[in-house]
C-alpha positions in Angstrom: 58.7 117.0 135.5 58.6 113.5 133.7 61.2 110.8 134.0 63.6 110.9 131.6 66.2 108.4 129.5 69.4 107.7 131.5 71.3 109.0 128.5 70.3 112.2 129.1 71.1 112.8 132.4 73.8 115.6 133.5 77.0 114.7 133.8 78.6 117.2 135.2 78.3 116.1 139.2 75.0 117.4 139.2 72.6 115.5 141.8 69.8 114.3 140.7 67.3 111.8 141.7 67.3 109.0 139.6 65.5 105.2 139.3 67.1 102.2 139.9 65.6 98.8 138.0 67.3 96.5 139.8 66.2 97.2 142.5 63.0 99.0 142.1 63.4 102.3 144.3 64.7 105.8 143.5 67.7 107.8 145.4 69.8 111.1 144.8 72.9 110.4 142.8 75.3 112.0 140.9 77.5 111.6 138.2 81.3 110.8 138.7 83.4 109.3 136.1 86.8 110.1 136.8 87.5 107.2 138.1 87.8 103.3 136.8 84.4 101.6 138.1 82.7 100.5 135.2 80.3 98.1 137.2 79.4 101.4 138.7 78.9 103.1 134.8 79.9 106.2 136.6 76.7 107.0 139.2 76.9 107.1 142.8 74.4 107.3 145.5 74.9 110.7 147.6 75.7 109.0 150.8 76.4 105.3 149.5 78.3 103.4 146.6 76.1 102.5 143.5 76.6 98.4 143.7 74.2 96.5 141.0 72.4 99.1 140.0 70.7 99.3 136.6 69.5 103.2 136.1 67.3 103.4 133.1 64.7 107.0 133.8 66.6 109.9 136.3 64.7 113.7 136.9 65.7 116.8 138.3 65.3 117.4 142.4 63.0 119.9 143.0 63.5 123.4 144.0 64.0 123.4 148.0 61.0 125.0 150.2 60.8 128.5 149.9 61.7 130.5 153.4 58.8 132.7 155.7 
């Protein structure tokens, strides 16, 4: 699968793995806008806050390994 426009990412607490300009690396995020953090615009990092980040390109997380 190809990157793809931020706007087009889930939204719906799905994670995803997703590209950060700012700081030029990728992480697994996720989508939660129930709260008031606009400097955030909504994305968090799985195990971190999301601080001055600029996500432009996000992709789905591939299938986990299959078992033996």
């Amino acid at each position: 699968m190809e990157w793809q426009p931020i706007e087009t990412a889930p939204k719906d607490g799905t994670k995803i793995l997703i590209w950060d300009d700012l700081n030029g690396e990728h992480s697994i995020a996720f989508f939660h806008g129930d709260e008031d953090r606009s400097q955030f615009n909504g994305w968090f990092h799985v195990n971190d806050w999301v601080g001055g980040a600029r996500f432009s390109k996000w992709m789905p997380l591939p299938a986990p390994p299959k078992q033996d």
